[in-house]
C-alpha positions in Angstrom: 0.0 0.0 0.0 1.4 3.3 -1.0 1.9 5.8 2.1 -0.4 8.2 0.3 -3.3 5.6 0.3 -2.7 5.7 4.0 -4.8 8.5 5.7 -6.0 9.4 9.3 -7.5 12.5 10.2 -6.9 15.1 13.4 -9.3 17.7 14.6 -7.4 20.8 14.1 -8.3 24.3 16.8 -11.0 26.4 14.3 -9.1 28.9 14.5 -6.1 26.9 12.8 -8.0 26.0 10.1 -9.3 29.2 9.3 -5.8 31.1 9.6 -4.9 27.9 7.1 -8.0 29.3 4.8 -7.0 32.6 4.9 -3.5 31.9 3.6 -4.9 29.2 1.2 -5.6 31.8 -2.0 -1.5 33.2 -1.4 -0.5 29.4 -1.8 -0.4 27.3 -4.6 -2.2 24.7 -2.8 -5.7 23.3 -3.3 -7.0 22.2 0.1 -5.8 23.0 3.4 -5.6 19.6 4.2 -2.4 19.8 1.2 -1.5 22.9 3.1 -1.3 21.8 6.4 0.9 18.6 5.3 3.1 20.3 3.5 3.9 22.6 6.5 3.8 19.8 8.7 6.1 18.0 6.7 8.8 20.9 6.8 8.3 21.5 10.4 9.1 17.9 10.8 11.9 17.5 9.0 13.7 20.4 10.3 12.5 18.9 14.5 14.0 15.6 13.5 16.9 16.5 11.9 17.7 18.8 14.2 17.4 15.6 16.7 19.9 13.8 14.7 22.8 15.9 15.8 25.0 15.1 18.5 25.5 16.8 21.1 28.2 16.7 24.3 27.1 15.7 27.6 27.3 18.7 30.0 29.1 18.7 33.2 26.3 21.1 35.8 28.9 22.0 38.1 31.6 23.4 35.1 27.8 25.1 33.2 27.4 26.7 37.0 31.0 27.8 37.3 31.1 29.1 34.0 27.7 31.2 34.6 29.3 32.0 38.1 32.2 33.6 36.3 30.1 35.5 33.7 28.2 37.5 36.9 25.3 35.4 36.2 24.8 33.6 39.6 25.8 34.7 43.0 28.6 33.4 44.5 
């Protein structure tokens, strides 16, 4: 079965879906259902790959000293 074929639906805030209306006729899109996955699928993309990267563990007591040095927290 193709993904595509593969549809669920969400209840969406009104006023969501009318700001998603409103745009519609500045967009080349059809529906705001098109709409809304389109953006969603951006937003996701840029969440998850974002994810992906690493990052280095954090010592709290050298983030502390550090903030302590910078006149951030009080001694």
């Amino acid at each position: 079965m193709d993904q595509r074929d593969d549809r669920r639906s969400l209840d969406l805030p009104g006023e969501v879906v009318d700001r998603v209306e409103r745009r519609l006729p500045r967009t080349d899109f059809e529906t705001p259902a098109a709409y809304v996955t389109y953006v969603m699928r951006e937003v996701l993309y840029y969440v998850e790959s974002e994810a992906d990267e690493e990052f280095e563990p954090v010592d709290e007591a050298d983030v502390k000293d550090r903030l302590r040095s910078l006149g951030y927290l009080d001694e």
